[in-house]
C-alpha positions in Angstrom: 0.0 0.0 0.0 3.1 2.4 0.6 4.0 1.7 -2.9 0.8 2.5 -4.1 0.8 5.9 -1.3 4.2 7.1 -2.8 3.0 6.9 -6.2 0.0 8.7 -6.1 -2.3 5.9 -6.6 -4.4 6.3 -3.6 -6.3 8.6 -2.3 -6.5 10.5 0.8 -9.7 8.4 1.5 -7.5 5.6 1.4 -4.2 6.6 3.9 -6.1 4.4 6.6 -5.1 1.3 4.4 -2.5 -1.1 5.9 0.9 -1.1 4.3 1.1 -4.5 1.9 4.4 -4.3 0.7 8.0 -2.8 1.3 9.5 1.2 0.0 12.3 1.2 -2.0 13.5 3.3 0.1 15.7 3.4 3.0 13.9 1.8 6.4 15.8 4.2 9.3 13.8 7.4 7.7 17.2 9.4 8.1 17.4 10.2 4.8 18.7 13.5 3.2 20.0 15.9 5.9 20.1 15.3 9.6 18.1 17.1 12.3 14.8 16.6 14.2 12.3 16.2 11.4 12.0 12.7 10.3 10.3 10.9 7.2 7.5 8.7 8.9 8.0 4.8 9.3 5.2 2.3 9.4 5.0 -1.0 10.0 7.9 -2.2 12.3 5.8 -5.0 14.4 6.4 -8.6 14.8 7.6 -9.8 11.5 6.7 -7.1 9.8 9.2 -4.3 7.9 9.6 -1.1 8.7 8.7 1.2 5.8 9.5 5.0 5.6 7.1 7.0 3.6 7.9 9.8 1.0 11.4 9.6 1.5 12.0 9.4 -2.4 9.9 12.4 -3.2 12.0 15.2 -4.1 9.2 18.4 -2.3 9.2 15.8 0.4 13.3 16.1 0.6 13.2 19.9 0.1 10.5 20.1 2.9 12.5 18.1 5.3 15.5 20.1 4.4 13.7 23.5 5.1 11.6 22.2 8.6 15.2 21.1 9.8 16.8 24.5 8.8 14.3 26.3 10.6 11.6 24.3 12.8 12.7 23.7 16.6 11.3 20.0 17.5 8.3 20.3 19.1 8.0 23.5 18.4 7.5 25.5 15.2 8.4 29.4 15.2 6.5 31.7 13.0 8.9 31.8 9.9 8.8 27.9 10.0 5.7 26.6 8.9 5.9 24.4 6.3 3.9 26.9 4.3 6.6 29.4 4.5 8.9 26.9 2.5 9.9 28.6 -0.7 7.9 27.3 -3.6 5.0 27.4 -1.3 2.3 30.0 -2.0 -1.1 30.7 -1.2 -3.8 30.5 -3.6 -5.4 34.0 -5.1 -7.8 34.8 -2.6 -10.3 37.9 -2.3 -11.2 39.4 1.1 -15.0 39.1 1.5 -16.7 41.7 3.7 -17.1 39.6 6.5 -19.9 41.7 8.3 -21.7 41.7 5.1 -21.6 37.6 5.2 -22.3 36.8 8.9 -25.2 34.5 8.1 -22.9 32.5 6.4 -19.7 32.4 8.6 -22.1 30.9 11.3 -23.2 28.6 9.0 -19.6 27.3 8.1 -19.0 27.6 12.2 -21.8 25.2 12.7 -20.8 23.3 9.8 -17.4 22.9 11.4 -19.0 21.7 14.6 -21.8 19.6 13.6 -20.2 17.6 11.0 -21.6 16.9 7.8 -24.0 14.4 8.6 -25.8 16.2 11.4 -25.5 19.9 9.3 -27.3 18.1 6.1 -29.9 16.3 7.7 -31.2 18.0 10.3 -34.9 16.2 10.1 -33.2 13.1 11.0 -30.1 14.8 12.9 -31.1 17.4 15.2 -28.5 20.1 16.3 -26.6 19.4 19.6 -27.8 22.8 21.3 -31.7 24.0 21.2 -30.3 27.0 20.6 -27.8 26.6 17.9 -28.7 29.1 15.0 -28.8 32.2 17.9 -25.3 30.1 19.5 -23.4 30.3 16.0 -25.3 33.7 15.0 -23.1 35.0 18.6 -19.9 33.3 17.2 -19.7 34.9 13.9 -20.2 38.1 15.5 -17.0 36.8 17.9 -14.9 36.0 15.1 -16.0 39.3 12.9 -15.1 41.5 16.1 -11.5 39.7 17.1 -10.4 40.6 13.1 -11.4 37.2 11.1 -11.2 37.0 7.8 -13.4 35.7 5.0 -11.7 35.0 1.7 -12.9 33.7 -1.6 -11.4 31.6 -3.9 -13.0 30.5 -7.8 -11.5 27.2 -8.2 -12.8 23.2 -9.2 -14.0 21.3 -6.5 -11.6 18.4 -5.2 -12.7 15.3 -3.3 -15.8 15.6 -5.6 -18.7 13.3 -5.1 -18.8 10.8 -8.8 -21.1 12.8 -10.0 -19.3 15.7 -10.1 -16.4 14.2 -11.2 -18.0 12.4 -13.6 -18.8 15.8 -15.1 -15.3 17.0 -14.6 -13.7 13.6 -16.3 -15.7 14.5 -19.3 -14.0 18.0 -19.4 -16.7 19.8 -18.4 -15.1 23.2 -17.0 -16.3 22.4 -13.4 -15.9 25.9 -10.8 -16.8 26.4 -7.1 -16.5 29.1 -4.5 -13.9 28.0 -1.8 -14.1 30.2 0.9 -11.7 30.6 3.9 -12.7 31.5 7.6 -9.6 32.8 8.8 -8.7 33.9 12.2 -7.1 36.7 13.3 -3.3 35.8 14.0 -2.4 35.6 17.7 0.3 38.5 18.6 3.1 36.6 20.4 6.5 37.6 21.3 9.0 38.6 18.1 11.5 35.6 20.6 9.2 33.2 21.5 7.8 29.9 19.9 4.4 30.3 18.0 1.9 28.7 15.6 1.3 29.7 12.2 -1.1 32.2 11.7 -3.0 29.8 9.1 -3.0 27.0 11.3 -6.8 26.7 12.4 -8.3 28.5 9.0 -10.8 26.2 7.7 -12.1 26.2 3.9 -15.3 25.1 2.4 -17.0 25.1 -0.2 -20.1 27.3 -0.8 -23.3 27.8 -2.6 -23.0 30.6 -5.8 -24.8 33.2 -4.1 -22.7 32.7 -0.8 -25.4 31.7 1.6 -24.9 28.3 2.4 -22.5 25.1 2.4 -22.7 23.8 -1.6 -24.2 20.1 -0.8 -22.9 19.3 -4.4 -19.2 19.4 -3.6 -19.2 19.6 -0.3 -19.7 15.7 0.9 -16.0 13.8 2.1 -14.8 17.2 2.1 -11.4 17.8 4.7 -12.0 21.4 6.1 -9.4 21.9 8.4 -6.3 21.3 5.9 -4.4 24.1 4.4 -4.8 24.5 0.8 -1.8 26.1 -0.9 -0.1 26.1 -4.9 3.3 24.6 -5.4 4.5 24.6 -9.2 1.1 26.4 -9.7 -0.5 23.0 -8.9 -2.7 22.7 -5.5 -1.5 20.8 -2.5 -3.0 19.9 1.1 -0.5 20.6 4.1 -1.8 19.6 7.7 0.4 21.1 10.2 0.5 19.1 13.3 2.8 20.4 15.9 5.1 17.5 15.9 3.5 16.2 12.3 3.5 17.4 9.0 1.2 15.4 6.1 1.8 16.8 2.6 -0.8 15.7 -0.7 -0.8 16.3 -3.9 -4.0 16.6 -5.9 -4.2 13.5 -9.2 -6.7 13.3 -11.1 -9.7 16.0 -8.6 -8.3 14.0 -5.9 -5.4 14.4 -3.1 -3.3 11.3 -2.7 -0.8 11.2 0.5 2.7 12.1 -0.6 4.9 12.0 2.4 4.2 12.5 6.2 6.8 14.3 8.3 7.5 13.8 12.4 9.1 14.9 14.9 9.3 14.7 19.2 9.5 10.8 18.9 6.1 10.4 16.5 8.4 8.3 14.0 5.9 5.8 13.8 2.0 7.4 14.2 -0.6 7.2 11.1 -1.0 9.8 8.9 -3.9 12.6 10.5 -7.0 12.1 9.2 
């Protein structure tokens, strides 16, 4: 299954897949440059190899090589997220007027919460709290006040139900709004450790007149992972303090690439 990972034959629905057969590559995971930041291993229990993942992807070298340069383990300072890594940028997004869209920031914030079963079907699914349209209502107004942004991107869906991808596979030009909630950055000290400002923004996709969660694309959809462009193609990046997971998109889809780790995670599972 690592084989398959490493060459983009899988899908991010799939990283949960046990490995099936040994990497090419080289089982310590100390590949390239030394430092804290290691390529993931899996396997390693009774009889079975130990596989290290991504470590013959030349981004996945580069990102290693920039994370040990300027990540502390444990700990990553502002400059060195893995989205700071040169060749790294963010897509070509438009600042929204986030008062003028509060009904739907709470709707993404309850969204976010709820999940996508219980958001979709509330008939069958009630909402956890009686009150929850006046609750989420309150915390749009919370994020608006503290300086949160809402940014809007025009781009093709990914992760798209077969339907839609059907549609797209036929070369139908296929475009959604992506939107991003992003908080205000916390001020910190310029010397002391901090978390990317990006870290907890959360993307979705939206209906055309920006009122509502687009049920079309929005199904199997991975909110909380950062969507950036590298080579001018898109790429997921979840930052984990002591984990970095890095895919690339094939085919409308994102595949798992390479997982980084540091603080003794060698062997955890990619995030989900």
């Amino acid at each position: 299954m690592l084989a398959l990972l490493a060459a983009g034959l899988v899908s991010v629905h799939d990283v949960q897949a046990q490995a099936a057969a040994p990497s090419a590559s080289s089982s310590t995971g100390s590949v390239g440059d030394p430092g804290p930041w290691q390529f993931a291993q899996e396997g390693g229990g009774a009889g079975t190899p130990t596989f290290t993942v991504g470590a013959d992807d030349p981004v996945c070298n580069q990102l290693r090589a920039y994370m040990n340069r300027h990540g502390a383990a444990g700990a990553h300072r502002c400059e060195a997220s893995a989205r700071a890594m040169p060749g790294v940028e963010s897509p070509p997004w438009n600042d929204l007027d986030p008062t003028a869209h509060r009904l739907l920031i709470s709707r993404l914030l309850r969204y976010a919460s709820e999940g996508e079963v219980r958001y979709f079907n509330r008939a069958s699914a009630p909402a956890r709290r009686p009150d929850a349209d006046r609750y989420f209502l309150e915390q749009a107004d919370k994020f608006i006040a503290a300086g949160g942004q809402l940014q809007l991107w025009r781009t093709a869906p990914y992760e798209p139900p077969p339907p839609v991808l059907a549609r797209m596979q036929a070369g139908e030009a296929v475009a959604r709004n992506l939107v991003q909630l992003r908080p205000a950055p916390p001020s910190h000290p310029s010397n002391a450790p901090c978390w990317a400002p990006t870290t907890s923004a959360r993307i979705f996709f939206v209906s055309d007149d920006l009122s509502d969660l687009d049920p079309a694309v929005t199904p199997g959809f991975y909110p909380d992972r950062a969507i950036a462009l590298y080579g001018g193609d898109r790429v997921l990046i979840d930052e984990g303090r002591e984990t970095i997971d890095f895919y690339r998109e094939q085919n409308h889809h994102f595949v798992y690439a390479c997982r980084l780790v540091t603080g003794g995670q060698i062997n955890r599972e990619p995030n989900r």
